[in-house]
C-alpha positions in Angstrom: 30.0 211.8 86.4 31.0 208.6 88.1 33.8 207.8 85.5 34.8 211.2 86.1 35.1 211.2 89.8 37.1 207.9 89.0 39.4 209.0 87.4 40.2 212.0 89.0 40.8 209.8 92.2 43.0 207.7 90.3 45.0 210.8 89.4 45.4 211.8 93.2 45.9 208.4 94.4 49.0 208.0 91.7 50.2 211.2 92.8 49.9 210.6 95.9 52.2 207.6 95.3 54.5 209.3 93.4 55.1 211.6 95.9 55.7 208.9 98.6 58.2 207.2 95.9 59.8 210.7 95.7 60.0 211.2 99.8 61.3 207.5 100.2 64.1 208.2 98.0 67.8 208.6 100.0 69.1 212.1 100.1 73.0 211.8 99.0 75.7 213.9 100.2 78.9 213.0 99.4 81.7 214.2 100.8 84.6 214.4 98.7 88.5 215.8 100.8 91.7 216.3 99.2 95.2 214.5 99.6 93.3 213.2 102.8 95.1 209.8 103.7 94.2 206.2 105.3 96.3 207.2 108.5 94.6 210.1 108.8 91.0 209.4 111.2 91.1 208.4 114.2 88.8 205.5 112.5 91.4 204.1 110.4 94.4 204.2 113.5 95.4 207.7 113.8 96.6 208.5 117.2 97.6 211.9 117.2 95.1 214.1 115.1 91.8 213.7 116.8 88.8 213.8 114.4 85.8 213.1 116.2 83.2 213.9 114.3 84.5 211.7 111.6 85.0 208.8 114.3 81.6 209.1 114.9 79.9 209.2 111.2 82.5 205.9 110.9 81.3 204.4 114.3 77.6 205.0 113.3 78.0 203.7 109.7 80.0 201.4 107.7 84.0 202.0 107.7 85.9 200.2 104.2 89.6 199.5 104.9 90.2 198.5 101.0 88.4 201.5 99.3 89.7 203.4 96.5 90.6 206.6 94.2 90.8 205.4 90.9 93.7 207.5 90.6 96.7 208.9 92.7 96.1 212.1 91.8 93.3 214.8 92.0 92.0 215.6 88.3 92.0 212.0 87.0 90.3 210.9 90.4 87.6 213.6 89.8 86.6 212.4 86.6 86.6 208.9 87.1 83.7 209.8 89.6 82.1 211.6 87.5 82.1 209.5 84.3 82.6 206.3 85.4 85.6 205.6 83.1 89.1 204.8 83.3 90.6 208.4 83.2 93.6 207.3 81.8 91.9 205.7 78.5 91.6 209.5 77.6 94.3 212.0 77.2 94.0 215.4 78.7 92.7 213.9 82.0 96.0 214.6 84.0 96.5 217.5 86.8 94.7 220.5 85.3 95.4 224.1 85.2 93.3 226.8 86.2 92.5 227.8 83.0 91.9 224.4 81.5 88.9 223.6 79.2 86.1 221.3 80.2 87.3 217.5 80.1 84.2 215.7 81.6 81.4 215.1 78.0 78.5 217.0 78.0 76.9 214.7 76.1 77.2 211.5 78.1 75.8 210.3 81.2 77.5 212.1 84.6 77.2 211.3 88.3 75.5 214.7 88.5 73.1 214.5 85.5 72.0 210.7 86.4 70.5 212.1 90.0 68.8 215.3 87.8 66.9 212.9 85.4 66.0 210.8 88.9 64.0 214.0 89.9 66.7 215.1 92.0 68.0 218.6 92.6 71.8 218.9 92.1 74.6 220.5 93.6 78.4 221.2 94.3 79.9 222.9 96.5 83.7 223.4 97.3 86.4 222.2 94.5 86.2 221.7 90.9 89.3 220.8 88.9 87.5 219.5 85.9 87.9 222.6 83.9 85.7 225.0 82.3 84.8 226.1 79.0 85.4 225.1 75.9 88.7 226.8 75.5 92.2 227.6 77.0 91.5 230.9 76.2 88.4 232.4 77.9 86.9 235.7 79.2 86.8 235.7 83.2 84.8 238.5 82.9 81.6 237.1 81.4 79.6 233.8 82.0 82.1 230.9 81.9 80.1 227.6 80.2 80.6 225.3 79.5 81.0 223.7 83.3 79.2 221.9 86.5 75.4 223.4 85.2 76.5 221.4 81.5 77.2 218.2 83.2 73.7 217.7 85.2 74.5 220.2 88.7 71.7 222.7 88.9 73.4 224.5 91.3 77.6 225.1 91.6 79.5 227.4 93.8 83.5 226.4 93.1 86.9 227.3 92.8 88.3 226.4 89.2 91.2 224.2 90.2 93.0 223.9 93.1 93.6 226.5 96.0 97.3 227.1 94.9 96.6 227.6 91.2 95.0 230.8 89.8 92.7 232.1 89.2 91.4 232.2 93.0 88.2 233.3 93.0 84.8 231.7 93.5 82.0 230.7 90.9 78.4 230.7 91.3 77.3 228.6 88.9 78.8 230.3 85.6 79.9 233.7 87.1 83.3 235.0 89.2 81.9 236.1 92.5 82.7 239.9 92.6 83.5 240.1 89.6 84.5 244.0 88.0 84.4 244.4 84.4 86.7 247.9 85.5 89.3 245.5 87.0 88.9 242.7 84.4 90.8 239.2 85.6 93.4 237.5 82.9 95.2 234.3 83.6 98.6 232.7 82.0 100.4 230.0 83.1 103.1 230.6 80.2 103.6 234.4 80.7 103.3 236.8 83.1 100.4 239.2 83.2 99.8 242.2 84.8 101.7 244.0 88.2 101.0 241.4 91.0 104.5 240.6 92.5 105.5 237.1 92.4 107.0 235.1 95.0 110.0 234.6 92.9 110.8 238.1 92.7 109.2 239.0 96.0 109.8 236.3 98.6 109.9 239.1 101.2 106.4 239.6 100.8 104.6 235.8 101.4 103.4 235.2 105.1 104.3 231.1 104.1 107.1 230.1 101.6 107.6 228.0 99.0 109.0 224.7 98.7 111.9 225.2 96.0 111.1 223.4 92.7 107.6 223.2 92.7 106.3 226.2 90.6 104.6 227.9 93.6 106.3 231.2 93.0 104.0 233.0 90.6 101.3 235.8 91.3 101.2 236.5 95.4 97.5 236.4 96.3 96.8 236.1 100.0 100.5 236.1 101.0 101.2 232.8 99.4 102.8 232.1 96.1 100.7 230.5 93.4 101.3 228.0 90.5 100.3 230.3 87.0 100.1 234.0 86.8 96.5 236.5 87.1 96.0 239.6 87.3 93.1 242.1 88.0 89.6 241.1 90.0 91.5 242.2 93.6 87.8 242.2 94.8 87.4 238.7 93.6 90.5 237.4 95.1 89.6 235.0 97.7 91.6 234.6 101.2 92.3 231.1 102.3 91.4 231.6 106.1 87.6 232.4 105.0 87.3 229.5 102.3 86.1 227.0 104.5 83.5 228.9 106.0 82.5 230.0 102.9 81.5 226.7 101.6 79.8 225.4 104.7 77.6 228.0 104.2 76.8 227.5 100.9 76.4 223.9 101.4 74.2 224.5 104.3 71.8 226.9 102.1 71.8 224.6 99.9 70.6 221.5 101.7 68.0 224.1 103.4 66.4 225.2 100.0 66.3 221.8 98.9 64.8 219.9 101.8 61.8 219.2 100.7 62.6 216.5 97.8 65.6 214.2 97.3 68.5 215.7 97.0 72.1 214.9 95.6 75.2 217.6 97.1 78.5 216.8 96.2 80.6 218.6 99.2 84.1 219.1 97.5 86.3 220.2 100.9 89.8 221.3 99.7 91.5 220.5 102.8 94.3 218.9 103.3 95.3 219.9 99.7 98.2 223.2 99.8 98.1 226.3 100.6 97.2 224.6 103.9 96.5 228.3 105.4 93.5 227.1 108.1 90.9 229.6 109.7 92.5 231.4 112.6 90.5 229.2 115.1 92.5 226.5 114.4 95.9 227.2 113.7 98.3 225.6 115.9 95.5 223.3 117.6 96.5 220.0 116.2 100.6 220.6 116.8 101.7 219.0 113.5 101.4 222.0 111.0 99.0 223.3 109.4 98.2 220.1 107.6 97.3 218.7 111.0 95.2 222.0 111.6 94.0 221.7 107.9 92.7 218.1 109.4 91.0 219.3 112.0 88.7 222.1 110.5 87.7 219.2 107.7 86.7 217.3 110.8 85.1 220.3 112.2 83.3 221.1 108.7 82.3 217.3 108.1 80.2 217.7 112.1 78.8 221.2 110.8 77.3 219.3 108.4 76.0 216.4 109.7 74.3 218.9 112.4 72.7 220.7 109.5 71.1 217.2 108.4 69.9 216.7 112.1 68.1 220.0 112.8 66.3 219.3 109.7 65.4 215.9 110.2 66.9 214.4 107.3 69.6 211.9 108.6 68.0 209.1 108.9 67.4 209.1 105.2 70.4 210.5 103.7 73.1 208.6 102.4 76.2 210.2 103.5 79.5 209.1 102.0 83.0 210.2 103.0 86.0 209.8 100.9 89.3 211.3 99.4 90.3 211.9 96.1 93.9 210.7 96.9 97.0 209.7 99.2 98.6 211.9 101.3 101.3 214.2 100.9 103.4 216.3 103.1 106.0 218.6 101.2 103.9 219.4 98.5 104.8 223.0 97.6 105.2 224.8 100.4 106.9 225.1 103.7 104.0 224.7 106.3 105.1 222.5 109.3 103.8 219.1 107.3 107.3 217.9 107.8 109.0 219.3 110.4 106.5 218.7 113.2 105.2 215.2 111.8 105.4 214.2 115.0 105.1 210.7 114.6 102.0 210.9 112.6 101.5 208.2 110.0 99.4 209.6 107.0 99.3 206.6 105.1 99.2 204.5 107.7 100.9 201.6 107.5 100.8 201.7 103.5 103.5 202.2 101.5 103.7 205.4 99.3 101.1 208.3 99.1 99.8 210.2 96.4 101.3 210.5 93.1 102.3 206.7 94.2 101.2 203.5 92.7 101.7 201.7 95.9 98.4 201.2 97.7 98.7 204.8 99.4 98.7 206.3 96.6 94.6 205.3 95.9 93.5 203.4 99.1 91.6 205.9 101.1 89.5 206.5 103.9 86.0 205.8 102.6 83.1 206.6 105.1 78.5 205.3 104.3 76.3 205.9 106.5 72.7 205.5 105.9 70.1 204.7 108.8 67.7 203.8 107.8 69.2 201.1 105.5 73.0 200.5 106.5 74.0 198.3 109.4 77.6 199.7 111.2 80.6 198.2 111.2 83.6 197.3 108.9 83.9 196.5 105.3 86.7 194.7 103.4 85.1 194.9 99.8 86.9 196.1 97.4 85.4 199.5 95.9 86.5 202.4 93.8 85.0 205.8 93.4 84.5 205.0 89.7 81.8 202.6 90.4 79.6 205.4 91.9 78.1 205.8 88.8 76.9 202.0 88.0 76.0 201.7 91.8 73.8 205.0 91.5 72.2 203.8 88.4 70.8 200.2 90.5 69.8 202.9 93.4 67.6 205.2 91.2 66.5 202.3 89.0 67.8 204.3 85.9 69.7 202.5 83.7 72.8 203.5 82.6 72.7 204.2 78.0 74.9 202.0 76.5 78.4 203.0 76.4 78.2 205.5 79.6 80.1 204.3 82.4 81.7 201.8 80.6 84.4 200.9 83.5 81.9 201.5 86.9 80.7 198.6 88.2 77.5 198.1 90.1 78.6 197.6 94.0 75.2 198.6 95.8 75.3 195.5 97.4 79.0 195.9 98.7 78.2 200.1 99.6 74.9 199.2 101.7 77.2 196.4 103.8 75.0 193.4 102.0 78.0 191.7 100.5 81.5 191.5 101.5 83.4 190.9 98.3 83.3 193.9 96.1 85.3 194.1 92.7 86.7 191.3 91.7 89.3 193.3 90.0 90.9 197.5 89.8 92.9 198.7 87.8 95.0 201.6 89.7 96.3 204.5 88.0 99.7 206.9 89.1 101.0 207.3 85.9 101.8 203.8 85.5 99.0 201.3 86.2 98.8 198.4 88.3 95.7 195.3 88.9 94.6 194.0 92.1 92.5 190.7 92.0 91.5 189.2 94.8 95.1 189.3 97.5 97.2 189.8 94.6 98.2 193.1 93.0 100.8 193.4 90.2 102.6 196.7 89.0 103.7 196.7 85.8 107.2 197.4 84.7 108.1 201.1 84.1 110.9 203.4 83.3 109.4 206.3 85.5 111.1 207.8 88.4 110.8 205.3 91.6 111.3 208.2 93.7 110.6 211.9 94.0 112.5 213.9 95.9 110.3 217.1 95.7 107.5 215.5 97.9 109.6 212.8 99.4 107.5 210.0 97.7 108.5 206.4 97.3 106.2 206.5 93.8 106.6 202.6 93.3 107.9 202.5 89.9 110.2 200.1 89.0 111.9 198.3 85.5 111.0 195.1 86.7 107.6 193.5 87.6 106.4 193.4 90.8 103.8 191.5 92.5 102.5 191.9 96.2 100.3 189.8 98.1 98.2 192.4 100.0 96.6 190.4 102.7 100.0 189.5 104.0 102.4 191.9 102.5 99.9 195.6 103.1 103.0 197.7 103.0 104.2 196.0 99.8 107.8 195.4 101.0 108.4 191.9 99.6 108.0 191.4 95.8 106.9 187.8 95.1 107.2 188.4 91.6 110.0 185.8 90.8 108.9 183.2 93.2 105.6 183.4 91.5 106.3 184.1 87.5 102.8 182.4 86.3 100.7 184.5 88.4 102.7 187.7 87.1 102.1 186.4 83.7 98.2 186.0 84.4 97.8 189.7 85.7 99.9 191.2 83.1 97.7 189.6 80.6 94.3 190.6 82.0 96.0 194.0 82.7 96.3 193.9 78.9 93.0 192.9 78.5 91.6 195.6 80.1 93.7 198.4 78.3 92.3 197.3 75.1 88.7 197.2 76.0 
């Protein structure tokens, strides 16, 4: 009887501290904007959007000034973070269509599934852009797998792509939102499908037009032209006014049903990215376009949020983490007021370049932690890169990572908590063409690609000769050092090398 009672207060008492381990454990929310750049906060210089919620999760937490995308655009930048690899070791990993197949592995370990087999419960909410299914071809009308529930997210509730490709309609986890199977949806990005007008044909009929020479003059949905054609599921169809609202909410109900054990949200905002068509609330409010009013309802969003965590008393143990997938752009497909009513706003800051750029603009981005319970505030100059999330997650949770998973991340708990300063000692950035930082030093490697791109009005940085910057005294990259300094060019080029064929 004694052994008995023993060991069944044994069993409570480890329990007990299980549960306590389990409660101890950080909540993580990380939020994840698009084509946001590092002139865009009022944290990082910005003196004419005013984003005060942001300002204050920077004032309260740690702000880095030499964070990074891995990548200067969205899809490779996406699964970086999620695998923890180089994205452009593997082909297919460029700017997806909507109807693109699944590129992140099922089989290996993502930033998702590593927080589910931590005990965690799992969500996204807001942008995808990592395809879905197995297939080009795949029936809209039915369950769509694989996808985010194949890759370790328990819950999903996402667009496919981006908000000015098709098909524009919502997923909950692996099913169209309003779907019909009387109106069934089909998508082409070769060939036209179905009756929709386009706004080639029809430019009479978009409430926002398009830039020439960008592809966003397909299948109208919403007034604004598209990239790729779809037909069918009208009541499906999403408008871009009641997008952001839309995944508040769901975000929200997440974090609600899941309060009572850790959690892990990614929070995929799709602002700034085009169609930059903001709720009515806050059009015209910023007086730079709509990307400035894009700004501000990310801002506005980002505070929602943070309120949520508050009235639930979980702040002071979640780790919160704001970032970008990218640079900014202004002209990037249509003709919103981005340009025209700049207004001396700096988007890059004082960077050179933006995204699709392999000048610093291009991946340095505004990059947000607060945690209070554990992080001191103030300012960080470590080097970090999104695709070290993974590695720096696995020392968090104590799971480590299989061999072979994660094979580029790098553990920088140390640097994300504020308890070291350095960081990488070396990233490789990707825009096409690659380039290596170590330590003040980054070197671009030679390339034949366009050094300029008129559609977007982007310096992109390429250039047949090598060039080599220091970055602590050169930021804006205007003075190449490259012949002044030929065995240091010869050193990074190498280990540039190196890297490739790891």
């Amino acid at each position: 009887m004694k052994i008995r009672l023993l060991c069944l207060i044994v069993l409570l008492l480890s329990s007990s501290l299980f549960l306590v381990a389990q409660n101890n454990r950080p909540n993580v929310l990380l939020i994840y904007v698009d084509d946001l750049g590092y002139g865009d906060l009022g944290s990082y210089g910005s003196t004419k959007i005013k984003t005060p919620n942001l300002d204050k999760l920077a004032a309260g937490g740690l702000r880095f000034t030499n964070a990074h995308s891995s990548s200067a655009t969205c899809t490779p930048s996406r699964y970086a973070l999620m695998t923890g690899n180089y994205p452009w070791r593997v082909k297919g990993t460029g700017v997806l269509p909507g109807d693109a197949a699944l590129i992140v592995p099922t089989n290996k370990t993502s930033l998702a599934s590593q927080f589910k087999d931590a005990g965690y419960a799992t969500g996204i909410v807001g942008k995808w852009h990592l395809g879905l299914g197995d297939a080009v071809a795949k029936n809209w009308n039915e369950s769509i797998k694989p996808g985010p529930k194949e890759i370790g997210f328990d819950y999903s509730f996402i667009f496919p792509a981006t908000a000015d490709r098709v098909p524009t309609v919502f997923l909950e986890n692996q099913t169209v939102v309003a779907g019909n199977a009387a109106d069934p949806i089909q998508v082409d990005y070769k060939n036209k499908v179905g009756n929709d007008p386009t706004g080639k044909e029809h430019p009479e009929l978009l409430k926002m037009l398009s830039s020439p020479g960008q592809g966003h003059d397909h299948t109208i949905v919403n007034g604004i032209g598209r990239i790729g054609y779809m037909s069918g599921g009208k009541a499906a169809r999403w408008t871009d006014e009641e997008m952001p609202m839309t995944f508040l909410t769901k975000a929200k109900d997440f974090i609600v049903a899941n309060q009572q054990k850790p959690f892990f949200l990614l929070y995929a905002l799709t602002e700034p990215h085009v169609p930059r068509m903001p709720s009515t609330m806050f059009k015209g409010k910023s007086g730079l376009g709509y990307r400035g009013d894009a700004i501000l309802q990310l801002d506005w969003a980002v505070g929602e949020i943070l309120k949520e965590l508050d009235q639930l008393g979980l702040s002071k143990n979640t780790l919160v983490i704001f970032s970008s997938d990218n640079g900014p752009v202004l002209d990037d497909g249509y003709q919103d007021g981005a340009v025209t009513q700049l207004n001396g706003h700096k988007p890059a800051g004082i960077l050179r370049g933006g995204k699709y750029s392999i000048f610093e603009a291009g991946t340095r981005v505004p990059m947000i932690v607060s945690w209070p319970a554990k992080i001191k505030t103030g300012v960080s100059d470590a080097l970090i890169c999104q695709i070290d999330f993974l590695a720096t997650f696995s020392n968090l949770l104590k799971k480590p990572l299989p061999k072979g998973d994660g094979a580029d991340s790098e553990n920088q708990l140390a640097a994300l908590l504020g308890q070291s300063k350095t960081g990488r000692e070396i990233l490789v950035e990707h825009a096409g063409t690659l380039s290596i930082v170590q330590g003040n030093w980054k070197y671009i490697e030679p390339s034949d690609r366009a050094a300029y791109d008129p559609t977007t009005d982007t310096e992109l940085g390429n250039a047949k000769m090598p060039q080599l910057y220091d970055l602590s005294k050169d930021p804006s990259e205007r003075n190449n050092l490259a012949s002044q300094y030929p065995d240091k060019v010869k050193a990074l080029a190498e280990k540039l090398l190196q890297i490739k064929n790891k």
